[in-house]
N, C-alpha and C positions, 0 to 999 in steps of 0.2 A: 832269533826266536828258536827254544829249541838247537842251537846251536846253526840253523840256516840263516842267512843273509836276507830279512824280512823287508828293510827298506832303508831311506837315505833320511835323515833329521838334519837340517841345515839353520843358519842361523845367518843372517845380516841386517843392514841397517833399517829393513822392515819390517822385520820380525823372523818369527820360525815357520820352518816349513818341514811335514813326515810326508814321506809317500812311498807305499810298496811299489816294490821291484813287481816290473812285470813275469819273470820268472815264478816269481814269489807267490805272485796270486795263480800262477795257474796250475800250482801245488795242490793234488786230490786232496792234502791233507790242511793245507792252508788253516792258520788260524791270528784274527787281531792278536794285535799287541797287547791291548786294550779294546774295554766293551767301548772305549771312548773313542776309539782308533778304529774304529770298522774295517774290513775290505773293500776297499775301492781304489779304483783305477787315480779318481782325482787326488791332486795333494790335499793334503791339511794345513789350513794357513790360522797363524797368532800374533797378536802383539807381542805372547809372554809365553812362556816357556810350556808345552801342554803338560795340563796338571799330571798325566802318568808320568811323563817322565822326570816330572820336577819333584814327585814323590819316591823317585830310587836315588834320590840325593841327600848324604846323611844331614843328621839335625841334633842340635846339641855339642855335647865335648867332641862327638865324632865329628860333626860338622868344622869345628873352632880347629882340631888337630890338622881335616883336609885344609884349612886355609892360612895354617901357619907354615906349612910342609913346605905347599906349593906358592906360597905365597898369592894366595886368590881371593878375591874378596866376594862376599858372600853374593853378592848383587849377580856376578859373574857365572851364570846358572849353564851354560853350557860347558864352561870351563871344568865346575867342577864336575858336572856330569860327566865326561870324558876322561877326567882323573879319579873317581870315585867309583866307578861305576861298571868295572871291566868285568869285574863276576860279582854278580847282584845274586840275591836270592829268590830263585824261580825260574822263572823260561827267559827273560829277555838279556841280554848286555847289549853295554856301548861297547863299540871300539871307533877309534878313531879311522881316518880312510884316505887314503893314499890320493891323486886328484884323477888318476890313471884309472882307476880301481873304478871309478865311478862307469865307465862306458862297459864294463864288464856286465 
């Protein structure tokens, strides 16, 4: 967000999970991701990918082009989110995240 490290987005066989860094929240400046993404301590849990960020995922030729490239299928929403998504337009990107990275 704003180029600071907001929070972690994860993905397994139960779904998705967002949750800010405690760092993150206790930024004077702090701001959601999303009005749908509030500040809070707790994680966000889904069956399906949460609609903000499944909305910084292209659609259309742009979408058909990311999934010829990388050979990803459209179904595959985190995937392309991670490949698609590295400078979005406005405050947020993806980056991917090292497993180390995570205790930082």
């Amino acid at each position: 967000m704003h180029s600071d490290w907001a929070g972690i987005l994860k993905e397994d066989e139960e779904g998705y999970y967002f949750q800010y860094r405690d760092v993150y929240l206790k930024k004077e400046d702090a701001e959601p991701v999303s009005l749908t993404l509030p500040l809070q301590e707790k994680p966000f849990q889904d069956k399906v990918l949460f609609p903000f960020f499944d909305g910084l995922i292209p659609e259309g030729w742009l979408l058909n082009i990311a999934e010829r490239n990388w050979k990803l299928s459209a179904r595959d929403r985190m995937g392309l989110l991670l490949k698609t998504c590295h400078d979005c337009i406005g405050a947020v990107s993806i980056e991917p995240m090292e497993e180390e990275k995570e205790d930082e």
